[in-house]
One Martini backbone bead per residue (centre of mass of N, CA, C, O) as a GRO file, in nm:
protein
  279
    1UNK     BB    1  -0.676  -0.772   5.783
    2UNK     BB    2  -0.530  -1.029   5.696
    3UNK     BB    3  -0.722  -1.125   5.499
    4UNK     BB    4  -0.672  -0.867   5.286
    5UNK     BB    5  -0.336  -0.926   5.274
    6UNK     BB    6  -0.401  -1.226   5.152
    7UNK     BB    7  -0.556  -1.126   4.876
    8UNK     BB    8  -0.354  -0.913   4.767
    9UNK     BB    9  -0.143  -1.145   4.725
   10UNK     BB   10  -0.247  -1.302   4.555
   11UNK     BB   11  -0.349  -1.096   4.315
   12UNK     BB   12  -0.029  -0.996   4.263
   13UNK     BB   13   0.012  -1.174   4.000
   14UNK     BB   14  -0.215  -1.051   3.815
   15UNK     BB   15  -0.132  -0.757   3.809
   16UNK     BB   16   0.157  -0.798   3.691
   17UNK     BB   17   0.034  -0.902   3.433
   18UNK     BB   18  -0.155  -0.651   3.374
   19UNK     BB   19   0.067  -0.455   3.367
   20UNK     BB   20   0.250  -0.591   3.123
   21UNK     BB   21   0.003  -0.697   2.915
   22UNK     BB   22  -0.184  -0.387   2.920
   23UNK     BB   23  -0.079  -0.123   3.032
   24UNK     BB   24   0.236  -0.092   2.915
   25UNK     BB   25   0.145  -0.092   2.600
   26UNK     BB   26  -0.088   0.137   2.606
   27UNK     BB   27   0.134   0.356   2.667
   28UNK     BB   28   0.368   0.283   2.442
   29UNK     BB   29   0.142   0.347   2.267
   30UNK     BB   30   0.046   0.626   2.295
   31UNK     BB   31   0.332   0.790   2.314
   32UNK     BB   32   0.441   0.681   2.008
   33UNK     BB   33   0.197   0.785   1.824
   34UNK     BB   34   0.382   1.107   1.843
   35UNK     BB   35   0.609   0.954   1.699
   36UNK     BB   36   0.758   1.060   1.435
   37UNK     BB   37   0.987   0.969   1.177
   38UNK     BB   38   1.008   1.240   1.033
   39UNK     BB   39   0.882   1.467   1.254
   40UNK     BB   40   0.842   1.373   1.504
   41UNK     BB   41   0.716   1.505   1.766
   42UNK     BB   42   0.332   1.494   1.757
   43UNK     BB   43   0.060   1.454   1.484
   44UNK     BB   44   0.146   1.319   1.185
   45UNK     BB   45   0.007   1.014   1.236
   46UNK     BB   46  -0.272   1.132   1.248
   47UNK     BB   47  -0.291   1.316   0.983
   48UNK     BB   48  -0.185   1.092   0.782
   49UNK     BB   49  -0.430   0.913   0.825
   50UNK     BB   50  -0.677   1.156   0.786
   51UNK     BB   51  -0.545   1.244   0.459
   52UNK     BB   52  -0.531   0.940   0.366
   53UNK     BB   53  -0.676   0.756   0.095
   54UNK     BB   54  -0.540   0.450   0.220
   55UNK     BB   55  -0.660   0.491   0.489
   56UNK     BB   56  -0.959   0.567   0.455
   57UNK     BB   57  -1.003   0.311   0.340
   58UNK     BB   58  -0.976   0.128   0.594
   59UNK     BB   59  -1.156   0.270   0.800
   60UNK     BB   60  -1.389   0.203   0.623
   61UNK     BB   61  -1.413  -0.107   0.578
   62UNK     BB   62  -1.390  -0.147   0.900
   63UNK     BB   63  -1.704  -0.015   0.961
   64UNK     BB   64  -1.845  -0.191   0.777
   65UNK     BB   65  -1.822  -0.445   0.770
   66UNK     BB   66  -1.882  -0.429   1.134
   67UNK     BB   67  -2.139  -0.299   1.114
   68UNK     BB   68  -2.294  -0.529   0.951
   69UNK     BB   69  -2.196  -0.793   1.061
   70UNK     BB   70  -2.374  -0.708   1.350
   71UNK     BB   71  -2.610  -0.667   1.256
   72UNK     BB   72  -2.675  -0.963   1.150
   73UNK     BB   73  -2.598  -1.109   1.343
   74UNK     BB   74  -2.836  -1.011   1.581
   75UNK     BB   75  -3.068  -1.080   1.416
   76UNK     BB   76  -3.011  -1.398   1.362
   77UNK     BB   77  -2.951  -1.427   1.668
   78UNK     BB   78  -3.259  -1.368   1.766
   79UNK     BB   79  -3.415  -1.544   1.632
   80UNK     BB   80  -3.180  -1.803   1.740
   81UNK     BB   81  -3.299  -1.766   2.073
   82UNK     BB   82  -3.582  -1.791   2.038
   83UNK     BB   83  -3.621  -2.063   1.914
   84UNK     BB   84  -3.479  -2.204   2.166
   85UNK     BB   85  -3.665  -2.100   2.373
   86UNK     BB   86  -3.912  -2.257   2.224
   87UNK     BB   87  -3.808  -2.560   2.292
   88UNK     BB   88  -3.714  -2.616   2.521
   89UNK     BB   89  -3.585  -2.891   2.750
   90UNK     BB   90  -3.413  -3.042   2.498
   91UNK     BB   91  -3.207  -3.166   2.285
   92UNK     BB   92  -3.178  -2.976   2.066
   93UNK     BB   93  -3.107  -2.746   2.229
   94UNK     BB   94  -2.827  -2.857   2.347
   95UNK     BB   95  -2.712  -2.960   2.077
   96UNK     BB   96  -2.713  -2.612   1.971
   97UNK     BB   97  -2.557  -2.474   2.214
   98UNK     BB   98  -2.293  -2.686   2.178
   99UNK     BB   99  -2.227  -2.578   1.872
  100UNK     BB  100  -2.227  -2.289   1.964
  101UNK     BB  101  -1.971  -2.299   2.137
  102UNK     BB  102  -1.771  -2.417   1.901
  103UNK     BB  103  -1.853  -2.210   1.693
  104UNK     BB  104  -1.704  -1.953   1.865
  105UNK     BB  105  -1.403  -2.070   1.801
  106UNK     BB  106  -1.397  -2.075   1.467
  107UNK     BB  107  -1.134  -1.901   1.374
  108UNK     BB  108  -0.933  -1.801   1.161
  109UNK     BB  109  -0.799  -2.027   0.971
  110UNK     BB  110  -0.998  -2.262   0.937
  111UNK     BB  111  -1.229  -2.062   0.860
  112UNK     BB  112  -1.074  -1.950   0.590
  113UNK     BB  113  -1.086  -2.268   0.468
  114UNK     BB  114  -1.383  -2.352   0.467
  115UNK     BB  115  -1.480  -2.076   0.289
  116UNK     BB  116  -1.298  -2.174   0.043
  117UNK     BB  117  -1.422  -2.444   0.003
  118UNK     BB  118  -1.703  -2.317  -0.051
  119UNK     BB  119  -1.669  -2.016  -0.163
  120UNK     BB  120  -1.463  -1.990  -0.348
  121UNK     BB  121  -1.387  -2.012  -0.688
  122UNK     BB  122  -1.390  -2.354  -0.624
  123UNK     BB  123  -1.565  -2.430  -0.488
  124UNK     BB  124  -1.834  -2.634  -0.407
  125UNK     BB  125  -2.088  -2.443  -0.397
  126UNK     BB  126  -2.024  -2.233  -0.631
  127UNK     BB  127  -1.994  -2.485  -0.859
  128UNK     BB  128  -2.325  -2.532  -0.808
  129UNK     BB  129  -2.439  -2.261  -0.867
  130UNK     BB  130  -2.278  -2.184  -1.138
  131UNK     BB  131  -2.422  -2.418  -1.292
  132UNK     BB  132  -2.731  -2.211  -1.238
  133UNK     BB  133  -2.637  -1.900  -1.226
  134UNK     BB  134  -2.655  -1.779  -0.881
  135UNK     BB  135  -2.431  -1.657  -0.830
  136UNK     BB  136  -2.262  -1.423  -1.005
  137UNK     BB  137  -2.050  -1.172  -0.841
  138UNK     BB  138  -1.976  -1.332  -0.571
  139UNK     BB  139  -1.714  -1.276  -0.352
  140UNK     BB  140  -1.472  -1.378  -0.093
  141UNK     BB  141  -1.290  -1.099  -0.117
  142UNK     BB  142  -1.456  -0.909  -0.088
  143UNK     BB  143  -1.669  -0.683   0.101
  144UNK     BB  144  -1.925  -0.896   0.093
  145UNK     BB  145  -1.754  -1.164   0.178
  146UNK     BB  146  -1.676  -1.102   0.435
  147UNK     BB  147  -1.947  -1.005   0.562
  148UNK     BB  148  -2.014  -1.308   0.554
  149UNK     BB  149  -1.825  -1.427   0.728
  150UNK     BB  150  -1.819  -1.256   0.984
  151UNK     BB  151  -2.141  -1.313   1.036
  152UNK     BB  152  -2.066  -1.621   1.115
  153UNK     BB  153  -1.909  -1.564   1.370
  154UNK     BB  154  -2.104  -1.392   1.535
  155UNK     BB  155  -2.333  -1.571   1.597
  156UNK     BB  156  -2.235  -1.743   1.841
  157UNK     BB  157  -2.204  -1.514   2.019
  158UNK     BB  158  -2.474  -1.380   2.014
  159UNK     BB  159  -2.634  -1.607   2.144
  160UNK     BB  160  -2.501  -1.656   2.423
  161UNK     BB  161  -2.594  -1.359   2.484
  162UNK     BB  162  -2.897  -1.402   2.473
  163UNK     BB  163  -3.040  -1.654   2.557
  164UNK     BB  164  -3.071  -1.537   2.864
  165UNK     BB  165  -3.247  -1.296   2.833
  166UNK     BB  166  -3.527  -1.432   2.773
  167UNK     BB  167  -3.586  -1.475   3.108
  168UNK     BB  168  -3.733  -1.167   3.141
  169UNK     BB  169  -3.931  -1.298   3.004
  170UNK     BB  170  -4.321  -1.356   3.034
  171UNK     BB  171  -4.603  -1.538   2.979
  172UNK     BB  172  -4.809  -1.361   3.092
  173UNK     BB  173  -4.753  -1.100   2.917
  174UNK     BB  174  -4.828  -1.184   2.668
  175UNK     BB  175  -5.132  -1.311   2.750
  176UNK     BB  176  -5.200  -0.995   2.831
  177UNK     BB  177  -5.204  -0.911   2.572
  178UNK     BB  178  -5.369  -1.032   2.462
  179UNK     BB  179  -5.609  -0.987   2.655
  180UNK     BB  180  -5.590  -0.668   2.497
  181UNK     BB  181  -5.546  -0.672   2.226
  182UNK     BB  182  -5.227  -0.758   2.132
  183UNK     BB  183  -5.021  -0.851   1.931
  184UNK     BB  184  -4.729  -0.970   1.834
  185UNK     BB  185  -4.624  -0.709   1.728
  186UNK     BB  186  -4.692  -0.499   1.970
  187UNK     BB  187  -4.566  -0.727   2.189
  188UNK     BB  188  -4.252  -0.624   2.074
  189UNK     BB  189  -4.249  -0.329   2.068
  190UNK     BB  190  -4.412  -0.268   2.379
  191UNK     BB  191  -4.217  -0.542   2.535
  192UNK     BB  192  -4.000  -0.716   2.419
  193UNK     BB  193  -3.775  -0.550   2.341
  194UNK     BB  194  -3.743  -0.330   2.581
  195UNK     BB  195  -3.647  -0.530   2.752
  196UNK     BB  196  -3.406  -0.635   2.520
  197UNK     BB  197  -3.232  -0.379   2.493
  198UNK     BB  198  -2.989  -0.387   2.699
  199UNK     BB  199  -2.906  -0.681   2.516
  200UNK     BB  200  -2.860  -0.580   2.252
  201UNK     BB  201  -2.641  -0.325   2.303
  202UNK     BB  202  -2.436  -0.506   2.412
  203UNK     BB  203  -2.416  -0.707   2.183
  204UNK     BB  204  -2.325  -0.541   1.961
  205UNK     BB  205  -2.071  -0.411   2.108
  206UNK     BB  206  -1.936  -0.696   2.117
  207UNK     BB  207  -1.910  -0.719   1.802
  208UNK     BB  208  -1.772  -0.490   1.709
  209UNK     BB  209  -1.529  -0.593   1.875
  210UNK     BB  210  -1.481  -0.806   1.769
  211UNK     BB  211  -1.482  -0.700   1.395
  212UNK     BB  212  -1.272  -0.457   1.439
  213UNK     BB  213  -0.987  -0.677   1.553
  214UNK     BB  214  -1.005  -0.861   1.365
  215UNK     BB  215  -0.734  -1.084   1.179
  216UNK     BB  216  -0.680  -1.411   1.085
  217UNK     BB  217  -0.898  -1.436   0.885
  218UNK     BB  218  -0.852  -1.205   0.674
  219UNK     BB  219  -0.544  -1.315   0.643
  220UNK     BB  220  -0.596  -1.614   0.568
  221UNK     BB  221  -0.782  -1.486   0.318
  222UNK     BB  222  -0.569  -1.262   0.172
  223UNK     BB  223  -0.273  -1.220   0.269
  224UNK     BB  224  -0.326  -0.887   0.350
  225UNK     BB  225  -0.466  -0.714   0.065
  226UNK     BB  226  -0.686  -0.614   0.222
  227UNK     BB  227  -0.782  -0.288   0.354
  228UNK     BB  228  -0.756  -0.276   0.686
  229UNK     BB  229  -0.635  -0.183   0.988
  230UNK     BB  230  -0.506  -0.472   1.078
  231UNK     BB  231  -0.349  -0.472   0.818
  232UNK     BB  232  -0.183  -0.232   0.896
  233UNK     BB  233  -0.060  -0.276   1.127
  234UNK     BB  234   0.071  -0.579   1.075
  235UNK     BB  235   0.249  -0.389   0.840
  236UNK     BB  236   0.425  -0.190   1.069
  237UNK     BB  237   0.527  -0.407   1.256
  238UNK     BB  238   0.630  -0.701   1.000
  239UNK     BB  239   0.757  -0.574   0.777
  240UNK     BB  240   0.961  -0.504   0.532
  241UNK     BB  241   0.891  -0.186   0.370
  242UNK     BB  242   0.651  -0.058   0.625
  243UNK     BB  243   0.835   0.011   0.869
  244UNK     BB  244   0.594   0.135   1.155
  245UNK     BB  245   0.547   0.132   1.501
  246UNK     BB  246   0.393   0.422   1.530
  247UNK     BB  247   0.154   0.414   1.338
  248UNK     BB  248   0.041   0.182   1.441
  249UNK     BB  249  -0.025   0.330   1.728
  250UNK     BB  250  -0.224   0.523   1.610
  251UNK     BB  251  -0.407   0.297   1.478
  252UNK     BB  252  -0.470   0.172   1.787
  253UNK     BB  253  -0.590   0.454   1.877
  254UNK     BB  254  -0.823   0.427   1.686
  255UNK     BB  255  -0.949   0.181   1.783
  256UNK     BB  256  -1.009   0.295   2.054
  257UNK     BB  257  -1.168   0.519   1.994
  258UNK     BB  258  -1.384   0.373   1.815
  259UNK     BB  259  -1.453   0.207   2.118
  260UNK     BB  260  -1.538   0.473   2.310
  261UNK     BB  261  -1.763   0.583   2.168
  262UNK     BB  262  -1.939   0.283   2.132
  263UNK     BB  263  -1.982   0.301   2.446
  264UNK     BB  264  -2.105   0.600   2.477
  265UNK     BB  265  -2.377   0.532   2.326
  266UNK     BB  266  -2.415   0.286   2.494
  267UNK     BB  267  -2.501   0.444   2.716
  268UNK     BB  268  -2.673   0.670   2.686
  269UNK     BB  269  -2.902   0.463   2.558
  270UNK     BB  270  -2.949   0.341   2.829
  271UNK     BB  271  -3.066   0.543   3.001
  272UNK     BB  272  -3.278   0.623   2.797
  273UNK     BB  273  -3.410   0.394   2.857
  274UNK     BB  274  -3.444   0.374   3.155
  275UNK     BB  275  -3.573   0.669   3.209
  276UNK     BB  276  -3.811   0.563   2.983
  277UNK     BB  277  -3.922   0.319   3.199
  278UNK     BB  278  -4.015   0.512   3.399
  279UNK     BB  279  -4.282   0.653   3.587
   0.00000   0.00000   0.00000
């Protein structure tokens, strides 16, 4: 007994931080985001988020991004992380594990610097493709450059998270699927996926949420004029014209509600993953 009040104690000091910077802000981002500055108490910042169409072209902006930069980024990942489990314990994947590491953290104003640099207007990249004709209409700054962007972050995430998943999978069973006369198509769809599921399931999960919430690198490449969630949340509580903290509330509820969503689809599918590979 006394060891768990010793245990208590220590912990007391976690709890009362987790209290403070994450219980509290959350209660308080909730109740306020029921109070309109010119209606008062009531539902009128969610009325107004999803009947203008200056807010839902920012919440579909922020959908479109969030959810390709995941597809793409995931897919990606699963490549890189089957192709460095196919080199074994060599150098050059520990070599590759470690940039993954390192570049899992490059995010923010450094990153779109370095894609200014890339891929920007007068990048080095733009004009060797544009002086070849190959560049075309493609902009770093429209929804499709950010695309670009945004997908870049998430690889080094999902590799970390997928590449321990391959242990799960057994060279035996190849093995025995060739010789059950099952190709690698065959292979890959009836054994290597289905056992794969549950942690590709969960690592989109974790991307949607990476590139839903970013703001930093977003911001100090558009300098704030993308119209996506997080750019309307941070002027609506540092702008100097459309100062309103209670809006930007209802925006930031909004944002944890279509965290919600994704996570019940994402526990959902794999139920049903799990119940459908019992015997």
């Amino acid at each position: 007994m006394k060891g768990k009040w010793l245990a208590a104690t220590v912990l007391l000091p976690f709890i009362v931080i987790f209290g403070a910077f994450q219980i509290a802000p959350f209660l308080w981002m909730t109740l306020h985001s029921f109070n309109s500055e010119a209606e008062g108490w009531g539902i009128d910042n969610y009325r107004l988020i999803l009947t203008s169409p200056f807010y839902r072209q920012a919440i579909a902006f922020s959908l479109q991004i969030t959810f390709w930069s995941s597809v793409f980024g995931l897919v990606i990942a699963l490549i890189g992380s089957y192709s460095l489990r196919q080199l074994g314990a060599t150098r050059l994947r520990s070599a590759v594990m470690s940039f993954t590491n390192m570049t899992s953290n490059f995010t923010g104003v450094p990153l779109a610097f370095a894609f200014v640099i890339l891929l920007g207007t007068n990048g080095c990249v733009t004009l060797i493709l544009r002086r070849y004709g190959w560049f075309g209409d493609f902009s770093l700054y429209s929804k499709t450059g950010l695309m670009v962007l945004y997908t870049y972050f998430q690889i080094p995430l999902g590799v970390l998270l997928l590449y321990p998943a391959f242990d799960a999978l057994s060279e035996d069973w190849r093995e025995s699927a060739a010789l059950l006369g099952a190709g690698k198509i065959r292979y890959w769809r009836y054994i290597g996926l289905p056992v794969l599921a549950p942690a590709l399931m969960g690592t989109f999960v974790i991307l949607l949420a990476n590139a839903l919430g970013a703001y930093a690198t977003i911001f100090a490449l558009t300098s704030g004029n993308f119209n996506v969630i997080p750019i309307r949340i941070s002027a609506l509580v540092a702008g100097d014209l459309d100062l309103d903290p209670n809006l930007a509330s209802a925006l930031g509820m909004l944002l944890v509600f279509l965290m919600v969503i994704i996570t019940l689809i994402h526990r959902w599918m794999m139920r049903r993953s799990y119940t459908h590979s019992q015997p």
